[in-house]
C-alpha positions, 0 to 999 in steps of 0.5 A: 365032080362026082364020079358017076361010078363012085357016088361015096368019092368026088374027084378034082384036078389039080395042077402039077406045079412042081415036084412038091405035089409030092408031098399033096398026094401023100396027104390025099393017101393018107386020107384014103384018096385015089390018085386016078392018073398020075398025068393028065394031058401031061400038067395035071393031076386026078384024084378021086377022094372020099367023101368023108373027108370032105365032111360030106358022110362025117365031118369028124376029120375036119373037126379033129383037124380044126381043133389043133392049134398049129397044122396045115390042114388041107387047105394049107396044102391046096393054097401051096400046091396052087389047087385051086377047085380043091381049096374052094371047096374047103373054103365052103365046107370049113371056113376057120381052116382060113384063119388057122396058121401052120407050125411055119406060122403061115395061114393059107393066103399067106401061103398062096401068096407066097407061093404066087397063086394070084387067082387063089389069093383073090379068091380068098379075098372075094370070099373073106375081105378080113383074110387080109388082116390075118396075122401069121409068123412075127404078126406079119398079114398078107399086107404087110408080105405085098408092102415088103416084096412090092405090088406085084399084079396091083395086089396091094391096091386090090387088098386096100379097095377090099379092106383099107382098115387093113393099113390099120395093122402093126406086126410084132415090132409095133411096125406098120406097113409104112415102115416095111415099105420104108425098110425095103425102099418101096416108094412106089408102095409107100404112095399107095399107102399114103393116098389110102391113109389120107383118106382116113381119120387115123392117118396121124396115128398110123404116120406116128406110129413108134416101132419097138426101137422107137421110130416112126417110119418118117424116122427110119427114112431118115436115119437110111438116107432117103430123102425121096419118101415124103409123109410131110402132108400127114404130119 
């Protein structure tokens, strides 16, 4: 909201998650932001940030920050520290900040995906289906992160309604999401993916997919004694 005292600053709330917000309020500092409160009702945060860094008066700081290859601009911060008023807001003001990975090789869905900002990470995704296909560290997409860790809050299932080519992606190892599921033994992910590829002309491709050792993901349930994953409809 803008301040009705302050027509050159906004101001916007975010939520204290835990003491890393250190580390967001010194990034706001830096850019000549004003911490108002330090405790609001206890939980959150107030600041009051100029205008010029959100490129409303000169977009030069953004534009600077966009044209380093490797940062965390600040919405790589805002998508960390669960800021989510504050990340729409660059969503708006600088879309590519979304594409761009940090020096961990993490883009900023990655980031609040791995952080457990669910609401920030569908928001993402409401803005741009494509998000989901962005390749971080090792060519790992967000995709590949829920069919690693499990489908927790039915984000896998929410990420393939909104971009079910999404299956489609291979990380570094020429690995695709149907080998991370069966590397982590996640059998009910795997049923997921396969109802997904049965739907599409390229399931054989995916299925028989080789890794860079050679394997298909059918081969890596069987060299780990998992007789329970099933892909022979697809084969």
């Amino acid at each position: 909201m803008v301040g009705k005292n302050k027509p050159s600053s906004l101001e916007f709330v975010c939520e204290k998650v835990d003491d890393r917000v250190t580390g967001w309020t010194k990034l706001l500092l830096s850019y000549g932001g004003k911490l108002v409160r330090k405790h609001w009702y206890g939980n959150f945060l107030l600041f009051q940030v100029p205008e010029t860094f959100l490129g409303r008066s000169d977009g030069n700081v953004l534009k600077r920050l966009d044209e380093i290859e490797f940062i965390d601009t600040p919405l790589h911060m805002a998508a960390e520290q669960g800021c989510l008023q504050f990340a729409m807001e660059m969503m708006n003001l600088k879309p590519s900040f979304s594409r761009k990975l940090n020096h961990q090789g993490l883009s900023p869905i990655h980031l609040a995906l791995y952080k457990g900002h669910t609401e920030m990470v569908l928001r993402f995704v409401e803005i741009d289906k494509q998000l989901i296909r962005v390749k971080g560290k090792n060519g790992e997409t967000p995709l590949h992160y829920i069919t690693r860790v499990g489908n927790h809050n039915g984000l896998l299932d929410r990420f393939l309604q909104a971009c079910p080519d999404s299956i489609h992606d291979f990380t570094t190892q020429n690995r695709t999401a149907l080998h991370i599921a069966v590397e982590n033994n996640r059998i009910d992910v795997l049923q997921v993916l396969i109802r997904t590829l049965l739907k599409k002309d390229y399931y054989r491709e995916v299925v028989n997919r080789k890794d860079e050792n050679g394997n298909t993901a059918l081969h890596m349930a069987a060299s780990n004694n998992q007789p329970q994953v099933r892909l022979d409809p697809l084969c």
